[in-house]
N, C-alpha and C positions, 0 to 999 in steps of 0.2 A: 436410874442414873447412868448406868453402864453403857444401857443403850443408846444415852444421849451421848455419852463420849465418845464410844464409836461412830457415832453420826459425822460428829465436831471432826474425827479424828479421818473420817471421810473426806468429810467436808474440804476439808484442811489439801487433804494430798491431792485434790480435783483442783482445787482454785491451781494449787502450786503446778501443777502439770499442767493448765490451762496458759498459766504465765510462761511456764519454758515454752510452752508451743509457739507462742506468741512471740517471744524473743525468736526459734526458730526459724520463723517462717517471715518477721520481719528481715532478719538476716539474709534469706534467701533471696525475698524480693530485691533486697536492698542489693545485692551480686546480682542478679538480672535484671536491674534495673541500668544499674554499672555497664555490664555486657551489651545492652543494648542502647547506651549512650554512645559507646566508646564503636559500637555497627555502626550507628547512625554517622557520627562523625567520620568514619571512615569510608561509607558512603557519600559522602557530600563532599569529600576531598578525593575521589579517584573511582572513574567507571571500569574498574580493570573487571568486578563480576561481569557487569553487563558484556564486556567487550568478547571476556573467554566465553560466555556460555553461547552468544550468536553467532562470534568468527566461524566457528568451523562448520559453519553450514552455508559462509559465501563462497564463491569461487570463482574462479580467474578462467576467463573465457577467451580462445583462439580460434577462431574462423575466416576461410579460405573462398572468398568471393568470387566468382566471375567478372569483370567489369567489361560491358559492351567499348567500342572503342569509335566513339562518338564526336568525339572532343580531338584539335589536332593535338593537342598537351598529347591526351593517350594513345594518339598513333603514332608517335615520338617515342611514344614510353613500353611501346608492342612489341612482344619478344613474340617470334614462330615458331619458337619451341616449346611453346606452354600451350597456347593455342590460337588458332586461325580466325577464331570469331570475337575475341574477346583475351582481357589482359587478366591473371591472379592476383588479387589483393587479399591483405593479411590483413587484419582488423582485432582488436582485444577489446574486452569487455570484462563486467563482472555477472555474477549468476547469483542464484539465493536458492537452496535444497530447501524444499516443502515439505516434503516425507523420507521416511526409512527407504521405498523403496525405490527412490532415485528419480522422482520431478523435481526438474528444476526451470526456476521462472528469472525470465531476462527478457533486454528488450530486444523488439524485431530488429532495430535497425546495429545492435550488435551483429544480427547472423545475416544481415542483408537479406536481399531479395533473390538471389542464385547462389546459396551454397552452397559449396562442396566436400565442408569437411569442417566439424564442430570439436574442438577439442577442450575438454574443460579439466584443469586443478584444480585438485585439494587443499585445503591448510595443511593437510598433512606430505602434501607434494604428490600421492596419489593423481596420475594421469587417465581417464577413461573419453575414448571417443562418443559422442553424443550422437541422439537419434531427433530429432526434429517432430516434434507432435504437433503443432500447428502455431498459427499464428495469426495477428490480429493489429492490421494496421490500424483501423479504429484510434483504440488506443496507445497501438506501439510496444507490443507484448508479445512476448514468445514463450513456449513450453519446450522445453526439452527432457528427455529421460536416458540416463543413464544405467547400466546394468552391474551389478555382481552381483556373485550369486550364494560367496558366503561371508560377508559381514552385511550388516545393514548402513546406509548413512547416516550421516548427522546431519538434522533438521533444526529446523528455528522455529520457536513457537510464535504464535502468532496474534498478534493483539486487534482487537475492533478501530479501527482508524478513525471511528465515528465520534469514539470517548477522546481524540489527542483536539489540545484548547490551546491556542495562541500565548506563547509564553514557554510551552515545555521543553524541556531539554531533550534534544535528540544527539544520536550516533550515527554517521556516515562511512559504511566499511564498503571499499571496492577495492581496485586495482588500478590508479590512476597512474596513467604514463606507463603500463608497463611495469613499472614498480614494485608491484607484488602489491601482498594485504599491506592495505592505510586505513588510520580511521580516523576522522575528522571529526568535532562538535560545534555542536550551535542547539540555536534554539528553533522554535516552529515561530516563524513570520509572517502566517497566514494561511489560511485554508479557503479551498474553496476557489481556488485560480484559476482561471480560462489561459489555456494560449494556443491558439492556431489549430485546433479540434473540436467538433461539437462534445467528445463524450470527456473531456479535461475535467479535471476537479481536482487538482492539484494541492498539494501539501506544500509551502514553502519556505524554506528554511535558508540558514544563512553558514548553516554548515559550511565547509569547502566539497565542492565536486566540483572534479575535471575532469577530460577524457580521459577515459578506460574506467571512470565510478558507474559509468551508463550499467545496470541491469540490478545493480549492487543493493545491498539494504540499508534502509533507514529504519535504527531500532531504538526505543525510547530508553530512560535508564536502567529498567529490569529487564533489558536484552532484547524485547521482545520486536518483532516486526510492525511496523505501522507503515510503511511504503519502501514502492522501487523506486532508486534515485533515475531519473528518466534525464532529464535535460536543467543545462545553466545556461541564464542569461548572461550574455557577456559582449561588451564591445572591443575585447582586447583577446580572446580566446581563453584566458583561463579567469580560476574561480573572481569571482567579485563579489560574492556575498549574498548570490539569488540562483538558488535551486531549486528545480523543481522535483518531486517525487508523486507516482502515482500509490494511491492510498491502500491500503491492504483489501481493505471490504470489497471495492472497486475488483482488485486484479484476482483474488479469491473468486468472482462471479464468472470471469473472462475464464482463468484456467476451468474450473469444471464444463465450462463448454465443449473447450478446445478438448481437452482429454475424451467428455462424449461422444462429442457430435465431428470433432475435427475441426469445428468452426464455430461462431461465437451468434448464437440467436438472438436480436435484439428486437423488442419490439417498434413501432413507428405508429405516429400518430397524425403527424402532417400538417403541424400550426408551427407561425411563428411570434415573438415576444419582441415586444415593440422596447426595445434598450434605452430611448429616452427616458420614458415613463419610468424606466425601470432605474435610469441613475436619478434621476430630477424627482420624482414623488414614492419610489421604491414600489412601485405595484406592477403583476403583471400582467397587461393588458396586450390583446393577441392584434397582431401589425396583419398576418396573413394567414388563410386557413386554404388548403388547397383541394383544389376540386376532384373528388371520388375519393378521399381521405377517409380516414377513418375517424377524425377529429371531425369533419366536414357533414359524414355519415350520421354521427352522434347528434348533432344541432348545433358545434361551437359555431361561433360568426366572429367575422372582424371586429374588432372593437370592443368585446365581452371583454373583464375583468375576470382574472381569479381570486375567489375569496378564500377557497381551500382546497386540498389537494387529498383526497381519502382520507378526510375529515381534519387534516393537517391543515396549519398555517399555512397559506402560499405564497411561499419565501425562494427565491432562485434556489436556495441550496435545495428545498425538497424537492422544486420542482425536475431538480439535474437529477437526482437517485430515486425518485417514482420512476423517468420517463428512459436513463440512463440504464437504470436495473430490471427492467419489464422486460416482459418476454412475449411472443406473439399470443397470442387470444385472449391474454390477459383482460379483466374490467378495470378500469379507474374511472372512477367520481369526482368527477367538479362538480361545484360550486362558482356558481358566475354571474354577476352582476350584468344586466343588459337594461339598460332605461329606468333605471332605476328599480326593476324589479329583480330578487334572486330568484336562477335557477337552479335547480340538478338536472346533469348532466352523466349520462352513463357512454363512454367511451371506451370499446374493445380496440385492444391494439392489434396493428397488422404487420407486419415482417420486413425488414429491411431488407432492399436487392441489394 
């Protein structure tokens, strides 16, 4: 009988310590559930994290142009004591720090075509002159690198631009006007944009960009990088509500180029996509394949269909980041519809002059 008491009298103090725990840890849930109501809400009402954790890895860019003096505007505006062949213009831009150890990515047409003298700030007002690692009219992209030698920089992490979906909330941090750091929102109004480039694949957003946001970043609400603000459309010169940015994965491919090679290896294949077919029944059926190609080489022909694209659906967008992202001797597989029969198709890419 004793030992049944003591059992009972076990029994007894397990349930009751089982119940306190349980009050415990509903308590606890119940304050971290609180704590991460009262995050969330204060996330949805103010991107100040995202804003501190990116800004200080954009930067305010000053560069000192040559300008030929072509134009009678600029032999009006020719001073001889700057120089004999050509006038100095001053141009601003914005930058984006990639790493600790001082790349930084902006666009070409911030540092021009004959520069003389790259000067970039800090958030922190830190001044260092820039060194020019290459560039890439292509897409309108420049590397630069900066030096010191005893703190490291602050970089922007960097998010897959391929995961951002029409509708998300973006950040616009430059330097527009001169101005110093701004940061603008909006949302993503479309991806996937052509404009006046074959290798465009633009992000667009409704953000505000104006001059001097040109090289700047577009970061989503956890700070992160998803593109360079590149260009706004505008019939009045400033913002209207259509910006373009190049996408992170995109400009990611371009710099490790440029940092290797100096220059940007792309592959070429030597067809082209009949844009009718492509707005009117959305397929993409080849207009032109040109002779001694490496498309041509392979067996593509006029008038072939794509059915897939290295085993992908052949949709313009795959087709811009297979053909966009390849590199010379690379293979790509088609799949192509000809007369009603499918073929494969094995295409080595060859080198853009």
């Amino acid at each position: 009988m004793s030992n049944y008491k003591s059992i009972l009298k076990l029994a007894s103090y397990a349930t009751f310590g089982v119940f306190i725990g349980f009050i415990i840890s509903s308590l606890f849930l119940w304050e971290k559930e609180n704590i991460n109501r009262e995050e969330a809400e204060l996330f949805q009402s103010s991107y100040n994290y995202a804003v501190k954790k990116a800004s200080p890895a954009v930067v305010n860019i000053y560069s000192e142009q040559i300008i030929n003096r072509n134009s009678q505007q600029n032999r009006r505006k020719f001073n001889p004591l700057f120089n004999r062949s050509g006038q100095i213009k001053t141009s601003l831009g914005s930058g984006v720090i990639l790493s600790s150890d001082g790349y930084i990515l902006t666009n070409q047409h911030v540092i021009g075509d004959n520069t003389l003298r790259v000067t970039t700030e800090l958030y922190d007002g830190r001044k260092f002159n820039a060194q020019l690692v290459g560039i890439d009219k292509g897409t309108d992209l420049a590397v630069l690198k900066i030096e010191d030698s005893d703190n490291p920089f602050p970089s922007i992490e960097i998010e897959d631009s391929d995961k951002v979906m029409i509708g998300d909330i973006v950040l616009a941090i430059g330097n527009p006007y001169g101005l110093g750091q701004s940061v603008s929102m909006g949302i993503v109004s479309a991806t996937g944009r052509e404009f006046d480039n074959p290798y465009s694949n633009y992000i667009q957003t409704d953000a505000s960009i104006n001059r001097g946001n040109s090289g700047g970043a577009l970061i989503d609400s956890k700070g992160r990088l998803i593109g360079i603000n590149t260009l706004m459309r505008s019939s009045s010169g400033g913002s209207e509500g259509i910006g373009l940015a190049i996408p992170s994965t995109n400009a990611l491919e371009i710099i490790s180029d440029l940092i290797q090679y100096g220059e940007v290896r792309r592959g070429w294949l030597g067809f082209s996509i009949d844009r009718q077919a492509l707005i009117r029944k959305g397929k993409l059926v080849i207009s032109e394949v040109v002779d001694g190609s490496p498309a041509s080489n392979g067996g593509l022909k006029k008038n072939d269909s794509l059915n897939s694209i290295n085993s992908e659906d052949a949709t313009y967008e795959n087709l811009f980041k297979t053909f966009a992202r390849s590199k010379p001797g690379e293979e790509i597989i088609l799949s192509v519809e000809r007369n009603s029969e499918l073929l494969e198709l094995a295409l080595i890419t060859g080198k853009v002059d």
